[in-house]
Each structure stands twice: as structure tokens, then as C-alpha cells.
N, C-alpha and C positions, 0 to 999 in steps of 0.2 A: 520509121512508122510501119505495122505490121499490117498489111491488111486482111488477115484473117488467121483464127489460133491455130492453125499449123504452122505458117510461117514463123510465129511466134516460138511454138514447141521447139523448132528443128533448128531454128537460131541458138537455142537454149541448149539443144544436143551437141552443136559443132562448139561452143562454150566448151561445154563438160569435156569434150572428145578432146579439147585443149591442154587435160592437167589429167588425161586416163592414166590409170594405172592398172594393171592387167590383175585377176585375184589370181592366189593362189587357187592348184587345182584342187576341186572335191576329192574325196575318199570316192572309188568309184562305186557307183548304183547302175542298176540292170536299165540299159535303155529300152522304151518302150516304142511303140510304132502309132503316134496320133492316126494314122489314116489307117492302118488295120480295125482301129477301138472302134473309129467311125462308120467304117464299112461294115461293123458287125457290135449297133449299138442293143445299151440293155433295153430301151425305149421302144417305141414307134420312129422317132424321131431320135438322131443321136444329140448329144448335149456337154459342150466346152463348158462348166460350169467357173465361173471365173472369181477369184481372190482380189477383188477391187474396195481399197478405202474412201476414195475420192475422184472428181475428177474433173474440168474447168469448164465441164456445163452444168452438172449436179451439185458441186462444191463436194463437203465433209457429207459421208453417208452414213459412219457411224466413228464415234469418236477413239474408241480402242481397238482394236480386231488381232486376234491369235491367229495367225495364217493356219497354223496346224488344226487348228480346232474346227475352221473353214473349210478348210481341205479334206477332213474327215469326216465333216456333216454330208459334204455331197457326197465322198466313194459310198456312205452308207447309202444317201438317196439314191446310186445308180447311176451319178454322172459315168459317161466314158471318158473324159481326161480334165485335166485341170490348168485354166490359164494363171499366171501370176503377172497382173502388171509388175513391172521393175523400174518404169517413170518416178521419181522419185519428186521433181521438183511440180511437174501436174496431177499427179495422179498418187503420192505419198506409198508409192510402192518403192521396192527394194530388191535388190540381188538375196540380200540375206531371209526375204520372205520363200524366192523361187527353193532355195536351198533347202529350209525347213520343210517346205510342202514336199519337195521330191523324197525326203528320205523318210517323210510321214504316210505317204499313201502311194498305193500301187497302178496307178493309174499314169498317163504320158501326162506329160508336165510340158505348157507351151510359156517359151517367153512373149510375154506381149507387154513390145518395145517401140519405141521409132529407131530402127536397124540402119544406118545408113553408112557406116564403117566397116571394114572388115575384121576388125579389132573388135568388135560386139559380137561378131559371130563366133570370134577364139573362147571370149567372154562367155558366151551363153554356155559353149562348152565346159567349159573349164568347173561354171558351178550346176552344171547335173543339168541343164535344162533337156529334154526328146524334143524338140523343134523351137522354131523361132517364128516371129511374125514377119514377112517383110510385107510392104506399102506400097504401092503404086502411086498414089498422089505423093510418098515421098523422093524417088527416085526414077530415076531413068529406066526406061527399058533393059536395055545394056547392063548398067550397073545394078538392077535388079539380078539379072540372071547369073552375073558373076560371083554375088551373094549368095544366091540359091546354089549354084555350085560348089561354094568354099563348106556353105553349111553340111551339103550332101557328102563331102569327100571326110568329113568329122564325124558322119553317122548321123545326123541332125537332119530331121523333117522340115520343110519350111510350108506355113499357109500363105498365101498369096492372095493379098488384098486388093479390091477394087472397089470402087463407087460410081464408077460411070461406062458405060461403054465403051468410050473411047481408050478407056483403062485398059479395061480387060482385051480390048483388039489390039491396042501397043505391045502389050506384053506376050500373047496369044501369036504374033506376028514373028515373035523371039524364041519361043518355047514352051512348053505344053506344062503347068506345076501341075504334080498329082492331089495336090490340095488345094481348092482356090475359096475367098472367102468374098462376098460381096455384104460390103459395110453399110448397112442402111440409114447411119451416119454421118450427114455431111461431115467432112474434117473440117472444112472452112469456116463450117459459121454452126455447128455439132447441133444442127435439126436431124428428127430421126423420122423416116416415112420407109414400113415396112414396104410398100410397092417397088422400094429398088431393088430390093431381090426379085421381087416378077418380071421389073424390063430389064435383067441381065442375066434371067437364065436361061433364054435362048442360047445367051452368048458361051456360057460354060459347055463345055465340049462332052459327049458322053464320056466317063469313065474317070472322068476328074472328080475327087469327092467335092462337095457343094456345100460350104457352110454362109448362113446365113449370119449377122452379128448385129446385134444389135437390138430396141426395141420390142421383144419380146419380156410381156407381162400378163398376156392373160391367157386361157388355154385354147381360145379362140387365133391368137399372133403363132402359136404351134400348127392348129390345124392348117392355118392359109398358109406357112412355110411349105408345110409337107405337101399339100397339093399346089405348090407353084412348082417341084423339084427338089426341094433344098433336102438332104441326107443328113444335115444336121445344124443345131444352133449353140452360138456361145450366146450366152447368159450372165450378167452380171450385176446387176443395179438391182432387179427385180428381188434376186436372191438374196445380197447382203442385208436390204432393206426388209425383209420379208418378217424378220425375228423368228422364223423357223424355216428352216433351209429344208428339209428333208420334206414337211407340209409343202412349202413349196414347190418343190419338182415335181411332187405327185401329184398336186395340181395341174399345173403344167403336162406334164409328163406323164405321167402314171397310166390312169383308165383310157379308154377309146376317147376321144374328145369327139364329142356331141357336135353340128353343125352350128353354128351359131348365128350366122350370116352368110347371105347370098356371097359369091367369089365374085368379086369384079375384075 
């Protein structure tokens, strides 16, 4: 009995990590720097624009999707880097999607994974990915950083995810990631309330970049990012769903975004 879909997810991961088999390596491609893009986005705001088909609290978001053709709607709209889910059995992503996106567009390529082996961090390498996601509600303090380490010594960026305070002081108590992301997504029960990026950005330390994730649909969810802190947001539901990605962004993203509502 699971009590809540992460535990579900990550039973399902240690399954899979049961009958891994490592891919062959990519043809090599020019690694990128996620946290350079981000520290020096096209925006106001920088923006992870993300390649998602699905997910197990949206369900199916659209029934076909060309990861290439995805991937090159945002480099035109001005995304700074590109996530690819690679969850294959929640989220109907794929290694072979991260692949196509990286040799399609010139932008860093994030895996966004549930990372919890160090055989996925060989993995991310081996097919082109420029960072990985690691989880804090997924792993240990400890076994977090030893991740972050294996990633850093392959060249690989890592964002560093949090939801709750207690998170980010665990991990923060271990070592400083130069990328840290607070998930406005419960994992446990995948309610979304942009206000967890406002009570955990105290907690992000200056000079760490500061992604927010999650939640963000209107241009309104950009402005109160930007004035709680946040240097930038992944994006994904919003976009896929949109039918035009590039109208999108600039929505979003584009002009000065107008005050919409008081900040609480």
C-alpha cells in the first residue's frame, strides 16, 4: 500500500533499476552550462521550458508530440534551456526523447528524472544530457550529494529540488548546489500552490540560482516569481497545452508584465 505517488513513482524506479541496462554512449554534442543560461536569461525571468506528454496528476496532455518540434518552438520563443522528462512509465517520457532534443537545439538539456542510482547519472551522461534533476523528497541528504558529486566529476550540472524547508536546511546543512529548484508541487499528493516558492526563498542562499517549478500559467505566476526572488521558472503543462508555444512564452514571458494583483 502506497501512501502517496512518490512512493509509488520510486518503487517503480527501483523495479526498473532491477533489469537496467546502461545505453550505448552518444555521438558527442557541445555540453552546455544550465546555470550560465540562467544567470544570463533572454527574459526578465529565465525559463526551463519543458518537453512533457503526461503526467499522474494531468493524465495525457496531448496525444502525439515530436520532442524536436517542441524543443525548437521554445529555442525560437527564447527559452534558456530545455527540460526532457525521461519517466517513461508516469510521465510517457523517454531517454530517446532527451536525445533528439539535444542534437535538435542549442540550448542545455535537463534530465528531469526520479535520480536515485548512480547508474542514471552514468546514464544521463552517456545520452547528451548538460544536467540532471536530483530530489530531496527523494533521497537522503548524504546520498543526495554523492550524486551531485558523481554528476559534477562527468561535466553534468545538477538542480537541486526542494518543497519544503526542512528540505532545503537538510540538504543546505551538506552542501551549497549552485542550482537549487523549489517545487511548488506537492510530490505526495501533486497539489500545486505558487506560495512555496515565497516561504523557501529566504531559505536559498544568495548566489545559488533559484528556480521556481511548477504552476506557472498566467503572466501574472511570472510577475510574483520574479518579485519573491526566483532567477527563473520551469514551465511545462502550460506550454504543451497552449497550441502555440512561442504565443505562449511571450505571453508569459515577453513584454513588462503589468501588476495584476496585490503581493501577499
Amino acid at each position: 500500500m502506497f501512501h502517496n505517488i512518490l512512493d509509488r513513482i520510486l518503487e517503480t524506479k527501483k523495479e526498473e533499476l532491477a533489469n537496467f541496462q546502461m545505453p550505448e554512449r552518444q555521438e558527442k554534442q557541445k555540453r552546455l552550462s544550465l546555470r550560465e543560461a540562467l544567470v544570463h536569461p533572454h527574459h526578465k525571468l529565465g525559463l526551463i521550458a519543458e518537453v512533457k506528454q503526461a503526467s499522474p496528476s494531468k493524465g495525457l496532455m496531448c496525444e502525439t508530440m515530436d520532442p524536436r518540434e517542441v524543443a525548437k518552438s521554445y529555442e525560437r520563443a527564447g527559452a534558456d534551456a530545455v527540460s526532457v522528462l525521461t519517466d517513461r512509465t508516469y510521465f510517457r517520457g523517454s531517454m530517446e526523447n532527451l536525445i533528439k532534443v539535444k542534437k535538435t537545439v542549442h540550448l542545455p538539456v535537463l534530465r528531469k528524472d526520479f535520480i536515485i542510482d548512480e547508474r542514471q547519472v552514468e546514464e544521463a551522461d552517456r545520452i547528451g544530457a548538460d544536467a540532471i534533476l536530483l530530489i530531496a523528497a527523494a533521497l537522503e541528504p548524504m546520498q543526495l550529494h554523492e550524486l551531485y558529486l558523481s554528476a559534477r566529476e562527468k561535466g553534468l550540472e545538477s538542480l537541486v529540488e526542494v518543497h519544503r524547508k526542512e528540505e532545503a536546511e537538510a540538504v543546505l546543512n551538506v552542501f551549497t548546489p549552485e542550482i537549487m529548484g523549489v517545487n511548488n508541487r506537492n510530490l505526495k499528493t501533486f497539489e500545486t500552490n505558487l506560495e512555496v516558492t515565497a516561504r523557501l526563498a529566504d531559505v536559498i542562499p544568495e548566489g545559488v540560482v533559484f528556480v521556481s517549478e511548477s504552476g506557472v500559467s498566467a503572466p501574472k505566476d511570472v510577475f510574483y516569481l520574479k518579485h519573491r526572488g526566483a532567477d527563473a521558472a520551469l514551465v511545462g503543462e502550460a506550454l504543451i497545452r497552449s497550441g502555440s508555444t512561442e504565443k505562449k512564452v511571450a505571453e508569459l514571458f515577453g513584454a513588462e508584465v503589468k501588476r495584476h494583483a496585490p503581493l501577499t
